[in-house]
C-alpha positions in Angstrom: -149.4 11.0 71.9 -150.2 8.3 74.0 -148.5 5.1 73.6 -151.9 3.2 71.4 -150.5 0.1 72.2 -153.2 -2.4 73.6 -153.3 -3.3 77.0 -153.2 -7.5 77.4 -154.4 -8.9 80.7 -151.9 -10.9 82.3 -152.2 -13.3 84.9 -150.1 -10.8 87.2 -153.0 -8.6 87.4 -155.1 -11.1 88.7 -156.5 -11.1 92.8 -157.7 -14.6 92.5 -161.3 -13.9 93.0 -163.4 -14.3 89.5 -165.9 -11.3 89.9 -162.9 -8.9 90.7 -160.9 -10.0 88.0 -163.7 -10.2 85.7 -164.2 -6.0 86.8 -160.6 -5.6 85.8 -160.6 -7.0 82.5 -163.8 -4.7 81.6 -162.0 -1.4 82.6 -159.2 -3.2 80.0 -161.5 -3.9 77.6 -163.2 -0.1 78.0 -159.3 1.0 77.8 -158.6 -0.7 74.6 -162.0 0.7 73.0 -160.5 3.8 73.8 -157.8 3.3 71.6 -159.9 2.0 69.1 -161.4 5.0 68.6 -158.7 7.2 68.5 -156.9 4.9 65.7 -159.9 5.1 63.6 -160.2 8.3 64.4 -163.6 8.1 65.8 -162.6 9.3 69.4 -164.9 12.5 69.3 -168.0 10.1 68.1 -167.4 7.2 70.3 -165.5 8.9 73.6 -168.9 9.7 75.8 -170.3 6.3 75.9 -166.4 5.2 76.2 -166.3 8.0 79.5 -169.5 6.8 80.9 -168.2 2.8 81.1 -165.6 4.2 83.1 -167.8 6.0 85.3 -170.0 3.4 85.5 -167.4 0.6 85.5 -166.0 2.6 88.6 -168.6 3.1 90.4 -169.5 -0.3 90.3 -166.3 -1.7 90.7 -164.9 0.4 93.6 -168.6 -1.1 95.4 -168.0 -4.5 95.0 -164.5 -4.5 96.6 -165.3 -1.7 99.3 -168.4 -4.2 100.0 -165.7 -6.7 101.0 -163.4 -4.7 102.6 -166.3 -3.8 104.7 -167.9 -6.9 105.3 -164.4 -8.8 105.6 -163.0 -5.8 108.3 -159.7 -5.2 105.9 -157.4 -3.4 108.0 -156.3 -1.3 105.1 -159.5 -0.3 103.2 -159.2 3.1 105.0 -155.8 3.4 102.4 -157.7 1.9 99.5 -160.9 3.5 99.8 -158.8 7.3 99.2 -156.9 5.9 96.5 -160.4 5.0 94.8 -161.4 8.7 95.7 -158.1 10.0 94.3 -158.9 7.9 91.4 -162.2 9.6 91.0 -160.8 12.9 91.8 -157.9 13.0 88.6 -161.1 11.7 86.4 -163.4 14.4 87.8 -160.3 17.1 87.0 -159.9 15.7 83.2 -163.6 15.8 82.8 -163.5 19.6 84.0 -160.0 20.4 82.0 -161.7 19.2 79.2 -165.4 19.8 79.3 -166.6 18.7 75.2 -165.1 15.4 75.0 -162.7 15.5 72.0 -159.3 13.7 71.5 -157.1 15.7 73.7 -159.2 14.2 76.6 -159.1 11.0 75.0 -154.8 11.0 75.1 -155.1 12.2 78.6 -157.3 9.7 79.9 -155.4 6.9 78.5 -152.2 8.0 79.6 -153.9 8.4 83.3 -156.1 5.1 83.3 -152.9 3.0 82.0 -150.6 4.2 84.8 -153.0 4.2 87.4 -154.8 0.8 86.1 -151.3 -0.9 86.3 -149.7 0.3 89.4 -153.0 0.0 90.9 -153.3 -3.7 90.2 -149.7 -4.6 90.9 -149.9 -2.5 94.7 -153.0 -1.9 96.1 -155.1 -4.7 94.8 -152.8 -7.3 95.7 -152.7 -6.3 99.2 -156.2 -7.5 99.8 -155.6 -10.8 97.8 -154.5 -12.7 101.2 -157.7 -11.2 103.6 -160.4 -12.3 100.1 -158.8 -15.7 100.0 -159.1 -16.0 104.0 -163.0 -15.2 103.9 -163.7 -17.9 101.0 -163.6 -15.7 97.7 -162.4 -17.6 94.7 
């Protein structure tokens, strides 16, 4: 069982540029809905719309910064770009492990979008926090 604790945002998470961070704390927020569900047992009912925030939230969110590593020349979007495909690659092979949502998928894609949520923030997004700030992003 997956640790059902909620995840807090902290200020350690944060790139320094409000839509980013404001994309982080959804994919939180989605997270902790999650585990809402699974507490009240409601996981089976309430995981689809849960698994298509992700999606969406991912899609979305893996635009906007790819927008700026684009328009900004990052010289390490190459790097970040197939960590956002591994990303969508793990959630692609949990949504075909586990093709009826139920609450097995619902442990296994917490346990995946904490660790990769976290390390992701702490490494790779912090990397770019220095070329965003450069370019005028707040």
């Amino acid at each position: 069982m997956p640790n059902t604790q909620k995840l807090e945002w902290d200020e350690k998470y944060s790139v320094g540029v409000a839509e980013i961070d404001t994309q982080h704390r959804q994919l939180f927020d989605a997270i902790n809905a999650l585990l809402d569900a699974i507490e009240t047992n409601s996981a089976e009912e309430k995981l689809k719309d849960i698994i298509d925030t992700i999606l969406n939230y991912k899609k979305f969110h893996f635009e906007t910064e790819e927008k700026y590593f684009k328009e900004f020349n990052y010289p390490e979007a190459e790097e970040h770009i197939r960590k956002h495909r591994e990303f969508s690659d793990q959630i692609d092979a949990l949504s075909q492990k586990y093709p009826k949502p139920n609450i097995e998928f619902a442990f296994a894609l917490i346990d995946f979008l904490e660790d990769w949520l976290i390390d992701h923030l702490q490494t790779m997004d912090q990397k770019y926090v220095a070329c965003f700030k450069e370019h005028g992003l707040k």
